[in-house]
HTML snippet that shows the backbone in 3Dmol.js (N, CA, C, O; Angstrom):
<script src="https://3Dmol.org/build/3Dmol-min.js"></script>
<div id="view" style="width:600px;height:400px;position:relative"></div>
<script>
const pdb = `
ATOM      1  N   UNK A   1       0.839  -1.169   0.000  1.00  0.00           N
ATOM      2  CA  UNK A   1       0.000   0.000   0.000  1.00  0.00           C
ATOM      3  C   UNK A   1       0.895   1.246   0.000  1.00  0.00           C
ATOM      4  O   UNK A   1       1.632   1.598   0.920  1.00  0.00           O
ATOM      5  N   UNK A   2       0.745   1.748  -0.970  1.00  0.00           N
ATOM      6  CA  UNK A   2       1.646   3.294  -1.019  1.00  0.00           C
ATOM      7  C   UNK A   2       1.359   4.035   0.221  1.00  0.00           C
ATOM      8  O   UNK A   2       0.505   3.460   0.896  1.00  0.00           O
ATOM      9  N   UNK A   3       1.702   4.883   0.620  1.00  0.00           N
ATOM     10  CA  UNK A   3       1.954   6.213   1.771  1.00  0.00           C
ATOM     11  C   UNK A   3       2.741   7.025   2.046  1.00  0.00           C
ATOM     12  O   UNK A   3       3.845   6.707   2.489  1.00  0.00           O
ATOM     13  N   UNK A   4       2.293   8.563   1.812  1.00  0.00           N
ATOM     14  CA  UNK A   4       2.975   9.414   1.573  1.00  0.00           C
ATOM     15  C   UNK A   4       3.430   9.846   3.686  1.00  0.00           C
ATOM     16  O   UNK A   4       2.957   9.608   4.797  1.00  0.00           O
ATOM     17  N   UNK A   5       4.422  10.459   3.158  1.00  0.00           N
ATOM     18  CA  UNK A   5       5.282  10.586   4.558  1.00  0.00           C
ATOM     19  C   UNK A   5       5.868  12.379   4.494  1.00  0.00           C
ATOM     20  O   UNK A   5       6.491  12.880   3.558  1.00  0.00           O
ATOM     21  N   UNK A   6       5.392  13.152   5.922  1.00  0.00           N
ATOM     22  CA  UNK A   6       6.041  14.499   5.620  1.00  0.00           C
ATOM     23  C   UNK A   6       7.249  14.621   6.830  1.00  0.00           C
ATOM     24  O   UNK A   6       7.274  14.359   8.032  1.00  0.00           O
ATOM     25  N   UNK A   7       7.967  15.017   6.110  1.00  0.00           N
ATOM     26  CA  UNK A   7       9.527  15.351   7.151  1.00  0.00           C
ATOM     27  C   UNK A   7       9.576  16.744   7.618  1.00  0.00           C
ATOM     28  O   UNK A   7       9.584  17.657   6.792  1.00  0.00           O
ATOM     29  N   UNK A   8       9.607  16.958   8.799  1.00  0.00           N
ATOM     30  CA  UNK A   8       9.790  18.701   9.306  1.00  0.00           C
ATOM     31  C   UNK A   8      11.284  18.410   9.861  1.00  0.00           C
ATOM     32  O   UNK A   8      11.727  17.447  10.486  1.00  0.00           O
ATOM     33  N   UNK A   9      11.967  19.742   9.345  1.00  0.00           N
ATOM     34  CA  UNK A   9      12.731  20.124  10.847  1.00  0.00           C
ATOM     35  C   UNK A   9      13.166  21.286  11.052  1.00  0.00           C
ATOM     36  O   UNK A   9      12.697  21.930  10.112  1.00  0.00           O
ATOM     37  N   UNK A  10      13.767  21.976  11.681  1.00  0.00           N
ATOM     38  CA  UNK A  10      13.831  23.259  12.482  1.00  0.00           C
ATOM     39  C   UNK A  10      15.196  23.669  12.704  1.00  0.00           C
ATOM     40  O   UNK A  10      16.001  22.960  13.308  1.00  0.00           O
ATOM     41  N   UNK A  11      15.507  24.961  12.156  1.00  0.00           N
ATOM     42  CA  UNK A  11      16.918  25.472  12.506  1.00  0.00           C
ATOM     43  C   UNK A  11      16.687  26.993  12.582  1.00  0.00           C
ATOM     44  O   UNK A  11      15.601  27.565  12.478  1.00  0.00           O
ATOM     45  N   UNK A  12      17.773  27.492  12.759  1.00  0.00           N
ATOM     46  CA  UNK A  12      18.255  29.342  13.470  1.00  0.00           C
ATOM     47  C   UNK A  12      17.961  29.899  11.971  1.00  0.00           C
ATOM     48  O   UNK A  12      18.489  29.406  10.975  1.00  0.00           O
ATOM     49  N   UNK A  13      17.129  30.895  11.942  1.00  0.00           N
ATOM     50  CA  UNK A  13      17.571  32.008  10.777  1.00  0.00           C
ATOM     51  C   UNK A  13      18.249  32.549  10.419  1.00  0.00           C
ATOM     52  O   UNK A  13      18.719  33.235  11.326  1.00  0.00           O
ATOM     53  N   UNK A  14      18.808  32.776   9.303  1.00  0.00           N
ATOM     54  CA  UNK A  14      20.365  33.451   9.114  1.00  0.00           C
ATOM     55  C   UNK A  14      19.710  35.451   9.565  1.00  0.00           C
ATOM     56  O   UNK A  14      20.380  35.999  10.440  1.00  0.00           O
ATOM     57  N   UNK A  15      19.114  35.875   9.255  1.00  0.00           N
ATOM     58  CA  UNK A  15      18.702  36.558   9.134  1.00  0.00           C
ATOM     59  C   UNK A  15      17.860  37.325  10.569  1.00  0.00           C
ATOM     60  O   UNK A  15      17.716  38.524  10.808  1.00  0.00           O
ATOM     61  N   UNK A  16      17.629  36.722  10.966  1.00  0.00           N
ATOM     62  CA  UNK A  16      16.584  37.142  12.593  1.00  0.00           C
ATOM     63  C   UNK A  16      16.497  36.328  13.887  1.00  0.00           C
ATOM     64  O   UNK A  16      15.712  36.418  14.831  1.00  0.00           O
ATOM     65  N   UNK A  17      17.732  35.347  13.617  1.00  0.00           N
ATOM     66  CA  UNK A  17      17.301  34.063  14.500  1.00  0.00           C
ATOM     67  C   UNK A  17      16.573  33.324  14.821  1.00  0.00           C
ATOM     68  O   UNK A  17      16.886  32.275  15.385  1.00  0.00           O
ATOM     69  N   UNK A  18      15.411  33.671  14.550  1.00  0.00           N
ATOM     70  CA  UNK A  18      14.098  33.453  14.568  1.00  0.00           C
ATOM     71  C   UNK A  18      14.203  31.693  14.098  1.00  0.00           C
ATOM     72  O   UNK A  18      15.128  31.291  13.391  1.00  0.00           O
ATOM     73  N   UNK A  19      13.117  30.783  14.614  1.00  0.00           N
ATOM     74  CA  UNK A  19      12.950  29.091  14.218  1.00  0.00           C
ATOM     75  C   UNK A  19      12.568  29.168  12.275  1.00  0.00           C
ATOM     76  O   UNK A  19      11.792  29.911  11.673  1.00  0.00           O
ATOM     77  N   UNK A  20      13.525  28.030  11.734  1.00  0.00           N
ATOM     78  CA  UNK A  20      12.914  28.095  10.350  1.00  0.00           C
ATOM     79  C   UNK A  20      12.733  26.814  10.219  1.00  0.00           C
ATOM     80  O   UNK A  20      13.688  26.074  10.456  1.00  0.00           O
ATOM     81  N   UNK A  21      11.432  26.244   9.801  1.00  0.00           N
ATOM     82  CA  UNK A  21      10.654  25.165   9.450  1.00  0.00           C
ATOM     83  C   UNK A  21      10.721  25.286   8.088  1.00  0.00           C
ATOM     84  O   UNK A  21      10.429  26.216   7.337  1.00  0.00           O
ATOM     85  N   UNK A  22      11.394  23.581   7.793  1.00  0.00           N
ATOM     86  CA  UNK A  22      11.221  22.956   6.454  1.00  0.00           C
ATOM     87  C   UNK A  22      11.006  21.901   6.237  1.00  0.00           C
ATOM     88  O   UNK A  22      11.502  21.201   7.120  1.00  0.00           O
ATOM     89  N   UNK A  23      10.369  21.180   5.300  1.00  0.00           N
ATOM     90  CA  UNK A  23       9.557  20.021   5.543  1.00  0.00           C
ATOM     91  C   UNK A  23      10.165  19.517   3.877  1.00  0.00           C
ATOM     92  O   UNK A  23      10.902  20.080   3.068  1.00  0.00           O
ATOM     93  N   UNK A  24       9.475  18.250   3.873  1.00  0.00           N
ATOM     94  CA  UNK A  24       9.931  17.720   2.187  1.00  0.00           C
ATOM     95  C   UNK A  24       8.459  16.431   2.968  1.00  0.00           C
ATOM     96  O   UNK A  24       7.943  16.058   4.021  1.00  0.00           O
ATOM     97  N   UNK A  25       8.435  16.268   1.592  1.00  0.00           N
ATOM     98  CA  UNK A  25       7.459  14.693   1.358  1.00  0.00           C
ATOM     99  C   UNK A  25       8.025  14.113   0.317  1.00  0.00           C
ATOM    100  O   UNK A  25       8.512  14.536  -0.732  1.00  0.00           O
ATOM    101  N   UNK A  26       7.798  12.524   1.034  1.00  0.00           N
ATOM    102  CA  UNK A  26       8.085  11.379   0.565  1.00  0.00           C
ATOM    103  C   UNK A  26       7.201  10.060   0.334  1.00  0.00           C
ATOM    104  O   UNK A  26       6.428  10.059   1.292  1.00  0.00           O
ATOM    105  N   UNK A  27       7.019   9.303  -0.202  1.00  0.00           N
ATOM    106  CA  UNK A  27       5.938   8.225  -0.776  1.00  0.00           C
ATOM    107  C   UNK A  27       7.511   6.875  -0.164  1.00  0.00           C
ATOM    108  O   UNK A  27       8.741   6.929  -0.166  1.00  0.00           O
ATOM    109  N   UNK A  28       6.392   5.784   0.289  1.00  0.00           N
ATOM    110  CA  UNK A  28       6.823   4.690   0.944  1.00  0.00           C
ATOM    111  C   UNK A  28       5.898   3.310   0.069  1.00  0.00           C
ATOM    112  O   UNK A  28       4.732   3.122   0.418  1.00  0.00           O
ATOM    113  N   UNK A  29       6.268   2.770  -0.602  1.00  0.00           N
ATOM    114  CA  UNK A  29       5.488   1.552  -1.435  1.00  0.00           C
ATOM    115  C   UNK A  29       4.734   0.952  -0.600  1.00  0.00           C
ATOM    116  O   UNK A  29       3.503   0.983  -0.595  1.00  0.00           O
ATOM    117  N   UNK A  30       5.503   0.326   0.214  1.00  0.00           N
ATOM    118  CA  UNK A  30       5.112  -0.223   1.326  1.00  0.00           C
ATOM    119  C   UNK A  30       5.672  -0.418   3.102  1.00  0.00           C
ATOM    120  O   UNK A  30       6.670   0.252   2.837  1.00  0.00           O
ATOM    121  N   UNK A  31       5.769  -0.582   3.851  1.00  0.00           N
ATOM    122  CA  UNK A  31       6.303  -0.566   5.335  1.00  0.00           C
ATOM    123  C   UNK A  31       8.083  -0.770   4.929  1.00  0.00           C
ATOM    124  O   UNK A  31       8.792   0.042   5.524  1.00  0.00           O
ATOM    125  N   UNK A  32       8.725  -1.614   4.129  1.00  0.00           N
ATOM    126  CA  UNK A  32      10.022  -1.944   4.337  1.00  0.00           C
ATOM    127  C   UNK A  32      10.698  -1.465   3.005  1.00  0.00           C
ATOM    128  O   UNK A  32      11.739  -2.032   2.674  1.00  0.00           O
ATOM    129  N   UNK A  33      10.227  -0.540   2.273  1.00  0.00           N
ATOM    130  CA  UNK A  33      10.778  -0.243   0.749  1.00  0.00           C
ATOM    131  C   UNK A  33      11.211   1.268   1.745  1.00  0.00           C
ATOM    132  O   UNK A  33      10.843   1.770   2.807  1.00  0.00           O
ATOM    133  N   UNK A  34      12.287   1.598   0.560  1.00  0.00           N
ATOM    134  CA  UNK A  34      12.836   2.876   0.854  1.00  0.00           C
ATOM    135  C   UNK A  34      11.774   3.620   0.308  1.00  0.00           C
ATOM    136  O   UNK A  34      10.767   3.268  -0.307  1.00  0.00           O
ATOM    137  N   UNK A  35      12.435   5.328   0.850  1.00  0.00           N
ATOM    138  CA  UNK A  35      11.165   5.985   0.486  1.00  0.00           C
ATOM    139  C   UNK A  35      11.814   6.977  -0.985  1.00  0.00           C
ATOM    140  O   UNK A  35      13.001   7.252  -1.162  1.00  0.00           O
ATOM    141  N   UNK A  36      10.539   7.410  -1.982  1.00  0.00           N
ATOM    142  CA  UNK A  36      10.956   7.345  -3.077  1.00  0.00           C
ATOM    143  C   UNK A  36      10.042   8.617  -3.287  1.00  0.00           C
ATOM    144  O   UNK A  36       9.341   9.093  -2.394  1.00  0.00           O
ATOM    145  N   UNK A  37      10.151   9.212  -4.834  1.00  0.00           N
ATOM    146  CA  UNK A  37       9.535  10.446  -5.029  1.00  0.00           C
ATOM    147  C   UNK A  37       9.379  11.466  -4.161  1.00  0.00           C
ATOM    148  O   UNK A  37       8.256  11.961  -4.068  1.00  0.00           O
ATOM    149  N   UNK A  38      10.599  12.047  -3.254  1.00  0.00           N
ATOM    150  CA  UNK A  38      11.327  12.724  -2.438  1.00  0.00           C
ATOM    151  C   UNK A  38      10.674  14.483  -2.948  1.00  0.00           C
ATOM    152  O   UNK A  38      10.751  14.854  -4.119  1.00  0.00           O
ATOM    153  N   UNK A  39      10.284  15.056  -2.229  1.00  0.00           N
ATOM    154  CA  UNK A  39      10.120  16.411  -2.849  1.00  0.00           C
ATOM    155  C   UNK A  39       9.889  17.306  -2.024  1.00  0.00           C
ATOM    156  O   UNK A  39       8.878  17.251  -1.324  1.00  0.00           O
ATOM    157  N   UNK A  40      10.870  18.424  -1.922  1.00  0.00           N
ATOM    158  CA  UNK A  40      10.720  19.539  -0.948  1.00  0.00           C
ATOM    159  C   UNK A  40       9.468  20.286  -0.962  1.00  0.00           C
ATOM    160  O   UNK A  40       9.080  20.690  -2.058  1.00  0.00           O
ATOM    161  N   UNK A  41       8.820  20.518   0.008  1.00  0.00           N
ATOM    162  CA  UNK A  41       7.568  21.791   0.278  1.00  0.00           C
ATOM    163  C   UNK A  41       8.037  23.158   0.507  1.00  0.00           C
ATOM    164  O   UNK A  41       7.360  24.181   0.610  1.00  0.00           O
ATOM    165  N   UNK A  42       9.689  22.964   0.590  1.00  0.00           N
ATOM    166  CA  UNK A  42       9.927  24.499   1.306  1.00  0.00           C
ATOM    167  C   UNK A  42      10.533  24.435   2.576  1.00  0.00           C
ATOM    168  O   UNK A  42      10.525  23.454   3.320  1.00  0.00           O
ATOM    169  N   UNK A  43      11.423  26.285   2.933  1.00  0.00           N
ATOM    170  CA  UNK A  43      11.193  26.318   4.395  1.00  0.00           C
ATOM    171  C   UNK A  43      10.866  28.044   4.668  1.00  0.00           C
ATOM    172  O   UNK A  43      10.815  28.777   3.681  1.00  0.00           O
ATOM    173  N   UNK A  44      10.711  28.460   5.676  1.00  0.00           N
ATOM    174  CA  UNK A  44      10.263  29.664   6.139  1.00  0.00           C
ATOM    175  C   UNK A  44      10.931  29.800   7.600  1.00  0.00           C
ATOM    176  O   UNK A  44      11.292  28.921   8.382  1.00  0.00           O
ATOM    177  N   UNK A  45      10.977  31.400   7.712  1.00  0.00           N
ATOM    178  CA  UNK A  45      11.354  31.810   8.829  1.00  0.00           C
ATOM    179  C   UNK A  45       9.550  32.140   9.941  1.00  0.00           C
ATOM    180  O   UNK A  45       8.676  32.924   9.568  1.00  0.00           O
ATOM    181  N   UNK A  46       9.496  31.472  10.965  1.00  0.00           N
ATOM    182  CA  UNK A  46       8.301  31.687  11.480  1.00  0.00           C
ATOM    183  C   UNK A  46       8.124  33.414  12.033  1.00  0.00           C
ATOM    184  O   UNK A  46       7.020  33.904  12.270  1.00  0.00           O
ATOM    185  N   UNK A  47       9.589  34.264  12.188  1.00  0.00           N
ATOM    186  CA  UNK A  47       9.366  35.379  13.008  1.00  0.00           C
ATOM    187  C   UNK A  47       9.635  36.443  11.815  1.00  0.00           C
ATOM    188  O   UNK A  47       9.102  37.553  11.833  1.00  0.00           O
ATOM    189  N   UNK A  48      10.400  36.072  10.898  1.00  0.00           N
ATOM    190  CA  UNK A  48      10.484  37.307   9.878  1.00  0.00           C
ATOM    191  C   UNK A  48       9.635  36.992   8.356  1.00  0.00           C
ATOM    192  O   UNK A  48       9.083  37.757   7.565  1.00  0.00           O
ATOM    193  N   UNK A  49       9.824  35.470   8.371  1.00  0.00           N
ATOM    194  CA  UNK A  49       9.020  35.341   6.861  1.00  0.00           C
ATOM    195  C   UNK A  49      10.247  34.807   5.401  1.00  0.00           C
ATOM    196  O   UNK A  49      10.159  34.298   4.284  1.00  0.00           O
ATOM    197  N   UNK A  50      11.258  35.299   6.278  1.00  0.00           N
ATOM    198  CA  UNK A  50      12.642  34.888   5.317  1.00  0.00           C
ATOM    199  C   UNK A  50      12.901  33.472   4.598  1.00  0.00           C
ATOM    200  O   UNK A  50      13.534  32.645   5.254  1.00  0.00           O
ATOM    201  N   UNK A  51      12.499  33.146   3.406  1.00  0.00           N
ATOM    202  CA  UNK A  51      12.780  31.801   3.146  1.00  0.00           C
ATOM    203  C   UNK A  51      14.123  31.199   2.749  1.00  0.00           C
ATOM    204  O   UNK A  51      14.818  31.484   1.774  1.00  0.00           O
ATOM    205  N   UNK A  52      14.353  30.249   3.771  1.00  0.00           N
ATOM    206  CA  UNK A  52      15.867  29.562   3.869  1.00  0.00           C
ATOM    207  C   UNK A  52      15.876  28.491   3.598  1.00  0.00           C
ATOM    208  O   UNK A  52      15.212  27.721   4.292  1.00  0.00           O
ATOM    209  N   UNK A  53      16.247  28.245   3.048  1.00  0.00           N
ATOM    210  CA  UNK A  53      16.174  26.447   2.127  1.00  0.00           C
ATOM    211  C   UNK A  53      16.976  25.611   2.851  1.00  0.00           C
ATOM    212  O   UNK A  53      16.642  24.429   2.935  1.00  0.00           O
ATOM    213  N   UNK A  54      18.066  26.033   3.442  1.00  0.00           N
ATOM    214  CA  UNK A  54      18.782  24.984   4.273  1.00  0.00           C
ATOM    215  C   UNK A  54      19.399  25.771   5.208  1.00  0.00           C
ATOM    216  O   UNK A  54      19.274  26.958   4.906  1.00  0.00           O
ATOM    217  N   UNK A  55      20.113  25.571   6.381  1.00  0.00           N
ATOM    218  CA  UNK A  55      20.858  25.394   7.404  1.00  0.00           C
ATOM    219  C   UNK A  55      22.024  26.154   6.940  1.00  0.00           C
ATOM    220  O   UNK A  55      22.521  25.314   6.190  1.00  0.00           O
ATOM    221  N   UNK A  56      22.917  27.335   6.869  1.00  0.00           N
ATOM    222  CA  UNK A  56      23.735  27.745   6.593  1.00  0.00           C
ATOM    223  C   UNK A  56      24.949  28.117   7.859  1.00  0.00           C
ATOM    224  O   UNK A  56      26.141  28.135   7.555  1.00  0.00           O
ATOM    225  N   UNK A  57      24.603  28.332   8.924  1.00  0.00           N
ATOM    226  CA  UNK A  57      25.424  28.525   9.955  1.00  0.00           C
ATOM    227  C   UNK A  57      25.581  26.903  10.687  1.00  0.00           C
ATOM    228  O   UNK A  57      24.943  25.879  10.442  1.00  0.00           O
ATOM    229  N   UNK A  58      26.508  27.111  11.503  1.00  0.00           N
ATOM    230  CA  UNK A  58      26.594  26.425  12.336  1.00  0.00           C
ATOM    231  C   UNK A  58      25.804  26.074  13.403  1.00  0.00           C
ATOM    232  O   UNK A  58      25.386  26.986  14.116  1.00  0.00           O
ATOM    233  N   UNK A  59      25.402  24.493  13.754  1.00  0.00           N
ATOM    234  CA  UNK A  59      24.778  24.746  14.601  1.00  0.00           C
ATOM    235  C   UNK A  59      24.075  23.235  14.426  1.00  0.00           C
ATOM    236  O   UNK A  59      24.510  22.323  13.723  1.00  0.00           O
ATOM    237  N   UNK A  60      22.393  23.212  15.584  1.00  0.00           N
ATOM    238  CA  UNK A  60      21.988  22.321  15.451  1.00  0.00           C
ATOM    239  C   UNK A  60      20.710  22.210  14.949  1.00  0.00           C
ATOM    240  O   UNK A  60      19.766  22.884  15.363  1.00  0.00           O
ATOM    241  N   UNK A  61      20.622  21.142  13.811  1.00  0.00           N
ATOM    242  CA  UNK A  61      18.860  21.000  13.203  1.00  0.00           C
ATOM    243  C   UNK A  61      17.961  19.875  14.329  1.00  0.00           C
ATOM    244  O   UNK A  61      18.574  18.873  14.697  1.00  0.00           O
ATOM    245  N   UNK A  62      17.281  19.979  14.567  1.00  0.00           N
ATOM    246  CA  UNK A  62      15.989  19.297  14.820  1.00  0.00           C
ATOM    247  C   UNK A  62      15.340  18.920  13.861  1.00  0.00           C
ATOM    248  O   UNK A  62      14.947  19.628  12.933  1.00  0.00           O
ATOM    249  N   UNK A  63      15.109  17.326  14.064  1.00  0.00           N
ATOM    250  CA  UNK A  63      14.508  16.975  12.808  1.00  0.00           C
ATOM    251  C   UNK A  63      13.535  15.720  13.817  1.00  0.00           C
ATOM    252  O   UNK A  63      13.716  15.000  14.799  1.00  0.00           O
ATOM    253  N   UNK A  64      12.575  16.005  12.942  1.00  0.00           N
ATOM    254  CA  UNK A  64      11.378  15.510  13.871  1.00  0.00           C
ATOM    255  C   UNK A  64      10.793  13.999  12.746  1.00  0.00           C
ATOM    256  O   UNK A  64      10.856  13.866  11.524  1.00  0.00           O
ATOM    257  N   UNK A  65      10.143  12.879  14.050  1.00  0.00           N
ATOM    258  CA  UNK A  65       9.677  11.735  12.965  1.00  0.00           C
ATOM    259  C   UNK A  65       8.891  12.195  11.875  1.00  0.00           C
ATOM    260  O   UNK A  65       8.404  13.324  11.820  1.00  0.00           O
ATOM    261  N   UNK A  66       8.728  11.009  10.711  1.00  0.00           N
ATOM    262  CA  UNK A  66       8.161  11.070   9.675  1.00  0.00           C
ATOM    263  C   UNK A  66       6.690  10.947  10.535  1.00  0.00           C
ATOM    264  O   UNK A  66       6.369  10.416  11.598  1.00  0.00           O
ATOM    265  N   UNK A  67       5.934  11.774   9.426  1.00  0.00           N
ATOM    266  CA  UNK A  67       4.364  11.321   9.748  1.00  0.00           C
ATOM    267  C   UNK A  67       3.727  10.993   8.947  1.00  0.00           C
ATOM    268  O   UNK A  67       3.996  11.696   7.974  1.00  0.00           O
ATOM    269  N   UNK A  68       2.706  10.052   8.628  1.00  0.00           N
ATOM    270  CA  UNK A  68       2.448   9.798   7.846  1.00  0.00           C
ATOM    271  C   UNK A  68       0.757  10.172   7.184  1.00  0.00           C
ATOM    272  O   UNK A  68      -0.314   9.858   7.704  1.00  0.00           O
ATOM    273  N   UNK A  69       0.939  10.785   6.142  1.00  0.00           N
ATOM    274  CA  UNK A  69      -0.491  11.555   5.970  1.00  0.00           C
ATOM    275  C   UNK A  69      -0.851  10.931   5.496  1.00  0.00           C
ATOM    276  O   UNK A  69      -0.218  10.099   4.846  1.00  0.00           O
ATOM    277  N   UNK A  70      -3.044  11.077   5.646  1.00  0.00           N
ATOM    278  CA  UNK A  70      -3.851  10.488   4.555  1.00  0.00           C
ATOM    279  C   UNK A  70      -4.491   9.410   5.937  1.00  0.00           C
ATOM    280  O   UNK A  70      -5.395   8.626   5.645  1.00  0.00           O
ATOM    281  N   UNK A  71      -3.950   9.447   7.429  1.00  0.00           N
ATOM    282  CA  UNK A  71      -5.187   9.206   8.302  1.00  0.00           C
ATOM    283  C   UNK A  71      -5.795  10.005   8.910  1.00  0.00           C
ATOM    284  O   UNK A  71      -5.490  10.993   9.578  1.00  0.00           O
ATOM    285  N   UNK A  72      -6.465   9.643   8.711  1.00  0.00           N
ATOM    286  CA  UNK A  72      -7.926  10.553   9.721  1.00  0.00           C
ATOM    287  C   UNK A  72      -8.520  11.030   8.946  1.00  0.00           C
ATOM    288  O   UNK A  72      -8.144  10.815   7.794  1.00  0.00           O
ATOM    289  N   UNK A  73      -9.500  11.741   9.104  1.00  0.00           N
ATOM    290  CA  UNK A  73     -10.300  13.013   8.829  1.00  0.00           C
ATOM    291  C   UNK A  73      -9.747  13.938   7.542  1.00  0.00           C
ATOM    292  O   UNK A  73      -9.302  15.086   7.588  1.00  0.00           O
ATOM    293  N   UNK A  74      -9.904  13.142   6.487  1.00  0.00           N
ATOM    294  CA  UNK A  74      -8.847  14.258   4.843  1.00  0.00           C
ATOM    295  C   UNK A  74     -10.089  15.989   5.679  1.00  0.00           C
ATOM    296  O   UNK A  74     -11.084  16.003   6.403  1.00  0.00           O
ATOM    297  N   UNK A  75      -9.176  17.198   4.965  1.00  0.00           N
ATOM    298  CA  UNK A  75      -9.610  18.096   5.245  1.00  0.00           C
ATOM    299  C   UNK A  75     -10.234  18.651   3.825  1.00  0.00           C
ATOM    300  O   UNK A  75      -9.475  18.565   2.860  1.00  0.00           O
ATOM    301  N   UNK A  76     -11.571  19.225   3.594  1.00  0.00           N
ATOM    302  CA  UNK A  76     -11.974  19.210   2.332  1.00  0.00           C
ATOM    303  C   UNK A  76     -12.292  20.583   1.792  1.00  0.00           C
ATOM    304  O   UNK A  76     -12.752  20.817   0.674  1.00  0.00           O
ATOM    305  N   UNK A  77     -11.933  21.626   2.904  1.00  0.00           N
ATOM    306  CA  UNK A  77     -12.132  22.690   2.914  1.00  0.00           C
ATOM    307  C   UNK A  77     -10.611  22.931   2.022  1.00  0.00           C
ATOM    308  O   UNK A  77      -9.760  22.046   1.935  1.00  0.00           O
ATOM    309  N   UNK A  78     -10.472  24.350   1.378  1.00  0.00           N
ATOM    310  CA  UNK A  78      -9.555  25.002   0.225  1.00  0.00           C
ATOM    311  C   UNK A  78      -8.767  25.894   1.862  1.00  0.00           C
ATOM    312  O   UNK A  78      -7.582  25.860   2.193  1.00  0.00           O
ATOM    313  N   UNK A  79     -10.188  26.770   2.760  1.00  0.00           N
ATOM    314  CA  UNK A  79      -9.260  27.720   3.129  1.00  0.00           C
ATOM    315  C   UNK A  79      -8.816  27.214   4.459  1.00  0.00           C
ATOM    316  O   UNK A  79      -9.230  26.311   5.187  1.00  0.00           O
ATOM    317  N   UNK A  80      -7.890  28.037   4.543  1.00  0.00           N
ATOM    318  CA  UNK A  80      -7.244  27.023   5.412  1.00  0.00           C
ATOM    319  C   UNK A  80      -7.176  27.388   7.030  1.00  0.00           C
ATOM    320  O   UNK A  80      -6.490  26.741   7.821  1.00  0.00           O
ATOM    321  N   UNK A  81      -8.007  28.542   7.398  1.00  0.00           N
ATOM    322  CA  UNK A  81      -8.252  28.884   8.700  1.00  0.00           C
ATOM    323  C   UNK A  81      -9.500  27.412   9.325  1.00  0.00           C
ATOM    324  O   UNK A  81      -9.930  27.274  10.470  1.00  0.00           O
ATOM    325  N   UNK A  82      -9.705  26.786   8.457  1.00  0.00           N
ATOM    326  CA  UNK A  82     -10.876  26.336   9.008  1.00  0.00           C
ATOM    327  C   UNK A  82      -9.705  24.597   8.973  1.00  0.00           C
ATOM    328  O   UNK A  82     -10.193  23.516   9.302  1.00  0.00           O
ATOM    329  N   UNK A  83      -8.430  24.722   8.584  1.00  0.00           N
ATOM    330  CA  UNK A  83      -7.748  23.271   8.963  1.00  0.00           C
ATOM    331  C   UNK A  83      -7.507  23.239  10.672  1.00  0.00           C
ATOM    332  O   UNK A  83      -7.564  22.170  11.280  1.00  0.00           O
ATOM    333  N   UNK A  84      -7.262  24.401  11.288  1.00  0.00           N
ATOM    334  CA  UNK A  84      -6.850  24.493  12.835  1.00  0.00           C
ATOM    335  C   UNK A  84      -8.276  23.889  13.157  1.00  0.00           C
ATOM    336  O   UNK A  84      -7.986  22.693  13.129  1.00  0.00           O
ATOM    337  N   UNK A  85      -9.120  23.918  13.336  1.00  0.00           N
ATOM    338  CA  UNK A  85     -10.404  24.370  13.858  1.00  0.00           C
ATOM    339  C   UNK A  85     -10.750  25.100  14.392  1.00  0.00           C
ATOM    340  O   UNK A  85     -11.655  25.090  15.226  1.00  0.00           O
ATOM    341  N   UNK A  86      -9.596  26.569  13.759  1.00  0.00           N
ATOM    342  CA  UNK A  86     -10.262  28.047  13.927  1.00  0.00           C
ATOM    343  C   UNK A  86     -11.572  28.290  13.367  1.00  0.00           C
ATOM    344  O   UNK A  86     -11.794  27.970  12.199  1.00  0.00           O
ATOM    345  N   UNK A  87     -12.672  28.950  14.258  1.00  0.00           N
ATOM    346  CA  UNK A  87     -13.566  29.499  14.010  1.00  0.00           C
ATOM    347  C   UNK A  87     -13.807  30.669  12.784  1.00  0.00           C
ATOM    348  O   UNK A  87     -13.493  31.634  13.481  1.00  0.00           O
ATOM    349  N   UNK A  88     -14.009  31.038  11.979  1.00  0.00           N
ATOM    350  CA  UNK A  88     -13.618  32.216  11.156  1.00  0.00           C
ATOM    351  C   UNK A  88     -14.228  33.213  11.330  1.00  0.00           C
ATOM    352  O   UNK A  88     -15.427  32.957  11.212  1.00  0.00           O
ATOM    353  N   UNK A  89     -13.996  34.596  11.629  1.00  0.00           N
ATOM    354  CA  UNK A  89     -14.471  35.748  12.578  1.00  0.00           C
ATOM    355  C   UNK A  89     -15.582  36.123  11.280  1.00  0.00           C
ATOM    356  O   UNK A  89     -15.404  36.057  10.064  1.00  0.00           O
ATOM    357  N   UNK A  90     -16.731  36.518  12.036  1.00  0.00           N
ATOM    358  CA  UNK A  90     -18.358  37.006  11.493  1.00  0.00           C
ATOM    359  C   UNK A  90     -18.765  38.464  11.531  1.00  0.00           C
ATOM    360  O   UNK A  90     -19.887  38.802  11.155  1.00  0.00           O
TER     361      UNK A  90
END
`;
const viewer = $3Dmol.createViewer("view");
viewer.addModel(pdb, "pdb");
viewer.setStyle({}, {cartoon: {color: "spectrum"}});
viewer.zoomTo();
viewer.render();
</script>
């Protein structure tokens, strides 16, 4: 059974210090196959907005388990205040 898999992890901003989150997804054939069709989503600075693609200083990344999307509840809504289960102001 195919399953797609998203990778986060977290490093210093070159720019503001600030945490920068970057993630990539990956597809798994099945439980013991490597994972294949590899593809970055990006990364961002959470406090300035600065996009940093990788780790340029020294230092340490945090890299957090794979998760694997496509259980639970698919979200069917486009906008995306309503993925938190933020309320949307009236």
């Amino acid at each position: 059974m195919r399953k797609q898999y998203l990778h986060l992890s977290a490093y210093i901003c070159d720019e503001c210090k600030g945490p920068v989150v970057s993630g990539l997804l990956a597809v798994r054939e099945d439980e013991i196959s490597r994972e294949t069709d590899i593809r970055p989503i990006g990364a961002i600075c959470l406090s300035c907005g600065h996009r940093q693609p990788t780790m340029t200083e020294p230092g340490i990344t945090h890299q957090f388990p794979p998760h694997q999307l496509g259980v639970g509840k698919a979200h069917r809504s486009s906008d995306p205040a309503s993925w938190s289960g933020a309320v949307p102001a009236q």
